[in-house]
C-alpha positions as CSV (number, residue, x, y, z in Angstrom):
1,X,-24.4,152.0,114.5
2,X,-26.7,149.8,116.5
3,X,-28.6,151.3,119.2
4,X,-28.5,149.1,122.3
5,X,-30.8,151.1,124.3
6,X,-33.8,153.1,122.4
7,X,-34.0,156.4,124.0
8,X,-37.0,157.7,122.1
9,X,-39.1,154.5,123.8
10,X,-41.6,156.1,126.1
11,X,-40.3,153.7,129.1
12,X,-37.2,156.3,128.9
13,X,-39.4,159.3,129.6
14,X,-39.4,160.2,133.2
15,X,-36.0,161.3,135.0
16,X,-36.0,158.6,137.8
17,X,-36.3,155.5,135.9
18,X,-32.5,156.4,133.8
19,X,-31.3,157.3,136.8
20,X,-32.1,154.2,138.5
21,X,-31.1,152.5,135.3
22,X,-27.4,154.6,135.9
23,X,-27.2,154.0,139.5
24,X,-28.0,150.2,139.7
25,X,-25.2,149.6,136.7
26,X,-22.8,152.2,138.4
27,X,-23.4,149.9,141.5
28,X,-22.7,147.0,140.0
29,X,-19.6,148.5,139.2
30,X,-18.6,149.1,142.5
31,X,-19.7,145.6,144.4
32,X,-17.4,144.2,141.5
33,X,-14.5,146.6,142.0
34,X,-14.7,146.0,145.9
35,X,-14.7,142.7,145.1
36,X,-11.3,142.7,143.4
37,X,-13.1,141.4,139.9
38,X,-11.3,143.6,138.0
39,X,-12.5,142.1,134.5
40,X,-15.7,142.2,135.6
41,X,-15.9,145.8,137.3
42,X,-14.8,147.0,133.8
43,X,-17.1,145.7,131.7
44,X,-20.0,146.3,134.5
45,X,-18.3,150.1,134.0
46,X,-18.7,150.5,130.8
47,X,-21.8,149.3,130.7
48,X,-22.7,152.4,133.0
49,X,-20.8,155.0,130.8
50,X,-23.2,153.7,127.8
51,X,-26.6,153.9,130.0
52,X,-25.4,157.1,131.1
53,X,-24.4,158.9,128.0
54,X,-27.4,157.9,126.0
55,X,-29.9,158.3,129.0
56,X,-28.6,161.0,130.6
57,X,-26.3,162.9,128.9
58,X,-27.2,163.2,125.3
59,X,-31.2,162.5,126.0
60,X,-33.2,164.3,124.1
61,X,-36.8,164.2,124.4
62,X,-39.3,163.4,121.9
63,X,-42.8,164.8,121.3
64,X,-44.1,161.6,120.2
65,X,-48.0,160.3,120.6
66,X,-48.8,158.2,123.2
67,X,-50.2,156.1,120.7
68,X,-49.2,153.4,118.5
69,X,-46.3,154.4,116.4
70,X,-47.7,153.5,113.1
71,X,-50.9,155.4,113.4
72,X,-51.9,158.2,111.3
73,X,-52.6,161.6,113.0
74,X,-55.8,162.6,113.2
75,X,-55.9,165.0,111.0
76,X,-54.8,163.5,107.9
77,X,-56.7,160.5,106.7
78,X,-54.5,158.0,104.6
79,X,-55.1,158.5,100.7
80,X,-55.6,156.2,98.1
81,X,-54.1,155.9,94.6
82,X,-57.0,156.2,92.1
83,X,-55.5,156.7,88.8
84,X,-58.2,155.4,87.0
């Protein structure tokens, strides 16, 4: 399945930034339901339900490196194949 939102990205980390994240699509939600844009207070809806299952619900934090991704730890050095 594709992931639309990337929870293990380090934007994710603190608390208040997917809870703004939920809140400002939850309150789309509502402007469109009060509204009376039905079609569009559903899909503004389930838009929340998504950001706030994967941010909130089943977030799991990650004890990733603040560094690059791709980078070796510092304790191992990167080996080369010599056969020969």
């Amino acid at each position: 399945m594709i992931k639309l939102i990337d929870p293990d990205h380090a934007f994710y980390r603190p608390l208040w930034r997917r809870l703004l994240i939920f809140l400002v699509c939850a309150g789309w939600a509502a402007l469109e339901f009060y509204h009376d844009q039905p079609f569009f207070s559903i899909i503004a809806l389930a838009i929340a339900a998504y950001v706030g299952s994967s941010l909130l619900l089943f977030y799991k934090p990650t004890d990733k490196a603040a560094g690059g991704e791709g980078s070796a730890p510092k304790d191992e050095t990167p080996k080369a194949d010599n056969d020969a």
